[in-house]
C-alpha positions in Angstrom: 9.7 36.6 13.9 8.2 34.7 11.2 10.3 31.7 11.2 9.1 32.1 15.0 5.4 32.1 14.4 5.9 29.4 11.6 7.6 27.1 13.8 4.5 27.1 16.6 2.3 26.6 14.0 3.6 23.3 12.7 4.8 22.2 15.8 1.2 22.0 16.5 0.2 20.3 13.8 3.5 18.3 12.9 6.1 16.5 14.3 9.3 18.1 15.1 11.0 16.7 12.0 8.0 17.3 9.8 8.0 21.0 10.8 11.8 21.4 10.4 11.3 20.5 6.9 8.4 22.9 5.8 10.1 25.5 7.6 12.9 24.8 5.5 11.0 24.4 2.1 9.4 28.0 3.0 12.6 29.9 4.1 14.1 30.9 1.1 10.6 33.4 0.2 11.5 36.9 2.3 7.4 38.2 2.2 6.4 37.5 4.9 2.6 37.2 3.9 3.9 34.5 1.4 6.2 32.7 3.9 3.2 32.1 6.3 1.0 30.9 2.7 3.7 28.7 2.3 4.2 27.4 5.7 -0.1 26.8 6.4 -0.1 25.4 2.6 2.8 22.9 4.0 0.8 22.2 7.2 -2.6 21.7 5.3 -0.9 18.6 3.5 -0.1 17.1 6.4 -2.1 13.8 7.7 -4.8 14.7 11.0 -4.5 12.8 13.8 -6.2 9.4 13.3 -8.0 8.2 16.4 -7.5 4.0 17.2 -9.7 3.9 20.3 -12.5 0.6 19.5 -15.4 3.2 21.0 -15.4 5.1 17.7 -15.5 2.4 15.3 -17.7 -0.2 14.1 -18.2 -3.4 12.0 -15.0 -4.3 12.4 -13.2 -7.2 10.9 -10.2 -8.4 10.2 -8.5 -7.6 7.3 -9.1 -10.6 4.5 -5.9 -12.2 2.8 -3.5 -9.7 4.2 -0.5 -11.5 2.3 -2.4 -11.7 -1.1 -3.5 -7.6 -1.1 -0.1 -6.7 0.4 1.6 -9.0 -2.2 0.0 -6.7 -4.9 1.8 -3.7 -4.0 5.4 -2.8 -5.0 7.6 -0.7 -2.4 9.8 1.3 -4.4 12.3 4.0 -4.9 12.0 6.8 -6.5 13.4 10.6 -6.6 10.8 13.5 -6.4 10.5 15.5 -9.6 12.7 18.9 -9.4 10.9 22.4 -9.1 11.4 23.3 -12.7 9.3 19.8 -13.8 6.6 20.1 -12.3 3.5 22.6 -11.8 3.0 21.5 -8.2 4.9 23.5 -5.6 6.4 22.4 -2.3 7.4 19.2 -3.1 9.8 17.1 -1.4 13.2 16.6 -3.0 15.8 13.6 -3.5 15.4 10.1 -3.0 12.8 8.4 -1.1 10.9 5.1 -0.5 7.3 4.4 -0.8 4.3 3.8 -2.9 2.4 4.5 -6.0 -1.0 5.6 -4.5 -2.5 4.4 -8.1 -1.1 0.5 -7.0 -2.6 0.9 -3.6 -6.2 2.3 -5.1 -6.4 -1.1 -6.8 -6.6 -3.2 -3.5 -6.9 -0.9 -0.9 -9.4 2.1 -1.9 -10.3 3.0 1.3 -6.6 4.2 1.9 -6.5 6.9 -0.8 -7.7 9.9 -0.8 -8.1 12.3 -3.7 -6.5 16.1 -2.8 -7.1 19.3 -4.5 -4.5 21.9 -4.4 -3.5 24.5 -6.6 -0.8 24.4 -8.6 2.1 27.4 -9.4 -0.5 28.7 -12.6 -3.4 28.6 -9.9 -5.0 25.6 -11.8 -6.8 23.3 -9.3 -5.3 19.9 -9.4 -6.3 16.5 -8.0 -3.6 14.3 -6.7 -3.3 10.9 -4.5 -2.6 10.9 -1.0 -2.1 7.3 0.5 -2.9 6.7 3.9 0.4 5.0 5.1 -0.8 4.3 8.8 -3.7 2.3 7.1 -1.5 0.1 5.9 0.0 -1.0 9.2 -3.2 -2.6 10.2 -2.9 -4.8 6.9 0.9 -5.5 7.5 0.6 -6.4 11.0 -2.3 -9.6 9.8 0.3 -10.3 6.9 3.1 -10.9 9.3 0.9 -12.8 12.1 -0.1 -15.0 8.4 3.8 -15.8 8.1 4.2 -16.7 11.2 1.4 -19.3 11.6 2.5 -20.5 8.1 6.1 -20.8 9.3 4.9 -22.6 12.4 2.9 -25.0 10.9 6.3 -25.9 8.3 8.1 -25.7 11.0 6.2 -28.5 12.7 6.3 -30.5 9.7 10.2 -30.7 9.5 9.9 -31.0 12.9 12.1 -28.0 14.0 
C-alpha cells in the first residue's frame, strides 16, 4: 500500500526514473508515517516545472560571451559522500557527473539557488542547488559561437 501511494505521488511530481529512485532510497524504512516523510522530503527536492513560453517573460537577451562564462566552469566527476559521512540524508550514491554549484555561483548567479533542509540532528542547513536546465540556454549560444567561429576558419582555409 505504501509503496503504492508513494509511487502516485512522485509520478506526479517526477519522472518515471526520478521516482523509481526515491522509492528506492525510502524502501528500506518499514513505518509507514516515516516512509511517506521520506518519500515527500525526496519529492520536495525535486526541480518544478519550468515554463519556456516567450508570454511570461521579459527583457530578454541573449546570453553575453557564452563561450567565456561556460569556459569558467569545470564538468567533473565525483562520488556522493556515504550515509555515515555526512549529516544530510537521502543522498544519492556512487559515481556521477556534474557541477560544483559554488563554480557556477561565480558566473551564473541566477542559476543557484540556496535550499534549506534539515539534516539527520534536525539542524537546518543551507545547501546549493544549480539549475541544470538554465544552463542549456547558455550552452546552446556557446555552440552556435563555435560554429560561426569554425565557419569563418573554415572559409579562410577555404574548406
Amino acid at each position: 500500500m505504501k509503496k503504492l501511494i508513494a509511487s502516485i505521488l512522485l509520478t506526479s511530481a517526477a519522472t518515471a526514473t526520478q521516482a523509481s529512485d526515491f522509492a528506492d532510497k525510502c524502501k528500506h524504512i518499514t513505518d509507514f508515517l516515516e516512509n511517506f516523510k521520506c518519500v515527500i522530503d525526496a519529492a520536495d527536492s525535486l526541480p518544478r516545472p519550468r515554463f519556456s513560453d516567450e508570454n511570461l517573460k521579459k527583457n530578454i537577451a541573449t546570453v553575453d560571451s557564452p563561450l567565456d562564462k561556460i569556459s569558467q566552469l569545470n564538468g567533473v566527476n565525483f562520488e556522493w559522500k556515504n550515509p555515515n559521512e555526512t549529516d544530510i540524508e537521502h543522498l544519492p550514491q556512487g559515481k556521477d557527473i556534474g557541477v560544483i554549484a559554488q563554480d557556477v555561483e561565480k558566473v551564473f548567479p541566477e542559476l543557484v539557488h540556496n535550499v534549506k533542509i534539515i539534516d539527520k540532528n534536525g539542524t537546518e542547513v543551507t545547501l546549493k542547488q544549480v539549475n541544470y536546465a538554465g544552463l542549456v540556454g547558455v550552452l546552446i549560444e556557446s555552440i552556435k559561437e563555435l560554429k560561426k567561429d569554425n565557419e569563418a576558419l573554415r572559409q579562410q582555409l577555404g574548406l
